[in-house]
Structure formats: structure tokens, C-alpha cells
C-alpha positions, 0 to 999 in steps of 0.5 A, a space after each residue: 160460149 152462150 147460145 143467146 144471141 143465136 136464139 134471139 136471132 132466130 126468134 127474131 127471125 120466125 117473128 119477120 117470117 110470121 110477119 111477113 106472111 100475115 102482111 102478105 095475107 092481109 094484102 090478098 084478102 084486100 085485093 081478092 077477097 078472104 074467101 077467094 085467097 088460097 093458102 098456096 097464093 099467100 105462100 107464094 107471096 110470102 116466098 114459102 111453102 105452104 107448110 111453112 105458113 101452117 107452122 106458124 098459124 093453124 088455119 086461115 083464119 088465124 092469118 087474120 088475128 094477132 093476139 094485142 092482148 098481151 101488150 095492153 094487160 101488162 100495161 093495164 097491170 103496170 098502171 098506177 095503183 091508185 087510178 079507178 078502173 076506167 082510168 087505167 084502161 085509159 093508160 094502158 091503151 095509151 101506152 099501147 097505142 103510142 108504141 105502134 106505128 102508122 102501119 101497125 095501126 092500119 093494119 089492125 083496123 083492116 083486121 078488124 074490117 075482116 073480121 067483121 065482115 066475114 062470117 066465118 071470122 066473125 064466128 072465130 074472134 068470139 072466142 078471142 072476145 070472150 077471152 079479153 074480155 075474162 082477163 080484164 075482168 081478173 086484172 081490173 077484179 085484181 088491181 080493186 081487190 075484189 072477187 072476179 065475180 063481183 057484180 060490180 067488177 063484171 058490170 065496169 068491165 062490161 061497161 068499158 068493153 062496151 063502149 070501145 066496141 062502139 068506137 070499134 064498129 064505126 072506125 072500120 066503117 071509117 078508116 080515117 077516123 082518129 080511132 086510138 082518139 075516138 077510144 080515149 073520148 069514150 072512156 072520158 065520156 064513161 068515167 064522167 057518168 055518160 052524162 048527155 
């Protein structure tokens, strides 16, 4: 008898319980505060130990980020061959954004609102920046067959890592804008020269 079924139960599991306690947290900082928010207060809404909420993430600040990176590179990786750079980007975000909810949505952009607001996030999600930004540049590098330190790869990446950032600083400022929208504008707007 396999032992799948119960190994996927249990990853399900720690993935409801890594959940649970990063929606807790978020829900904490927004009522009181990043730096008013206790490890022991998220434990106890979340309905575990404080150990329990350091098993799943190394630090506070780690409560806030969630890695949707690897989502968008595969489908980035998996868009059409013949698409230039923009134009599976514009895929790959799409795609991404279609398999989330509402919820998911929102609770992104109050990731985003935390992290910019707060120094010491601010300071932290540099390195996550830094990192999304190397592994688009090796997959967009990858998909024209070029080197990862062509100008020209650099500056396209660049480029698109520019303009979402743009869209991204005036959607936390404006939750109710249509950010995933705002984002596929952009890039239209890039892939047509940012012609004025």
C-alpha cells in the first residue's frame, strides 16, 4: 500500500495551517499595526503555539511575504515560443492572475501596502526584488537565446520590472483600482514604444 495519499494529506494540511496563520497576521497588522503585532497574539488567533508559527516562517517578517514567483516564471517559461519579451510577460500575468480569487488578490495588495510602508519590510523584500528580478532576466535571456548579461536582455527586463512597479506603487495607494488590468495596460503601453 502507498503512502501518497497520506503525504499529500499532510502537505495539504501544513499548507491550510501556513495559511491560516499568515491570513491571522495580516488581519493583526491591519487592526493593530505591524510593529504592535506579537508572535504570541498570531499564534493565538491562528490556534497554535508560538513554535508552531516559527516552524513555518523564520521571522515576522517572513509572515508577510509569500514567494508568487514561481507561479508566473512557469507560466512565463510555458508561453508561446514565438511571443517577444513583453508579450509573454503579458501571458504569464494573465495566467496568474486568472487563477486567483478576489481574496487572494486582496490579500496580496495588503502585502504590498505592508511592505512598503513598513521600513523594516521595506528593507527585507529587497532581496525577494533582486531575486525576481535575476530569474526573469535568465528566463526572458533563455526564451531569445541570448547570454543573461546581454544589455539588451537586462534593459527589456528592466524595463517591464519598471513599469509594473509603477502600476504596483499607485495600486496600494488605491486598493480598488483594477490593478491585474492596470498592469496589462502598462505593458501594452511598453510593447507599443511608450509612445505619448
Amino acid at each position: 500500500m502507498s503512502d501518497r495519499p497520506v503525504q499529500g494529506l499532510r502537505e495539504r494540511k501544513k499548507a491550510k495551517t501556513r495559511a491560516l496563520i499568515q491570513k491571522e497576521a495580516l488581519r493583526l497588522f491591519r487592526e493593530q499595526g505591524y510593529a504592535e503585532t506579537t508572535v504570541e497574539q498570531i499564534a493565538e488567533a491562528a490556534e497554535v503555539a508560538p513554535s508552531t508559527v516559527f516552524r513555518y516562517f523564520a521571522s515576522k517578517e517572513e509572515l508577510v511575504f509569500i514567494d508568487q514567483f514561481p507561479p508566473f516564471a512557469e507560466a512565463l517559461n510555458a508561453a508561446p515560443a514565438e511571443l517577444n519579451p513583453v508579450q509573454a510577460v503579458r501571458v504569464a500575468m494573465r495566467e496568474v492572475t486568472a487563477g486567483q480569487t478576489a481574496e487572494e488578490i486582496a490579500e496580496g495588495v495588503e502585502r504590498e501596502r505592508l511592505m512598503l510602508t513598513v521600513p523594516e519590510l521595506w528593507a527585507a523584500s529587497l532581496e525577494n526584488v533582486s531575486g525576481t528580478l535575476r530569474t526573469m532576466q535568465e528566463i526572458l535571456a533563455r526564451r531569445a537565446g541570448r547570454a543573461v548579461s546581454d544589455p539588451e536582455i537586462r534593459n527589456i527586463t528592466g524595463a517591464i520590472t519598471g513599469v509594473v512597479f509603477a502600476v504596483w506603487l499607485d495600486w496600494v495607494k488605491d486598493p480598488v483600482m483594477d490593478g491585474p488590468a492596470e498592469v496589462d495596460k502598462a505593458l501594452a503601453h511598453l510593447e507599443a514604444g511608450l509612445g505619448l
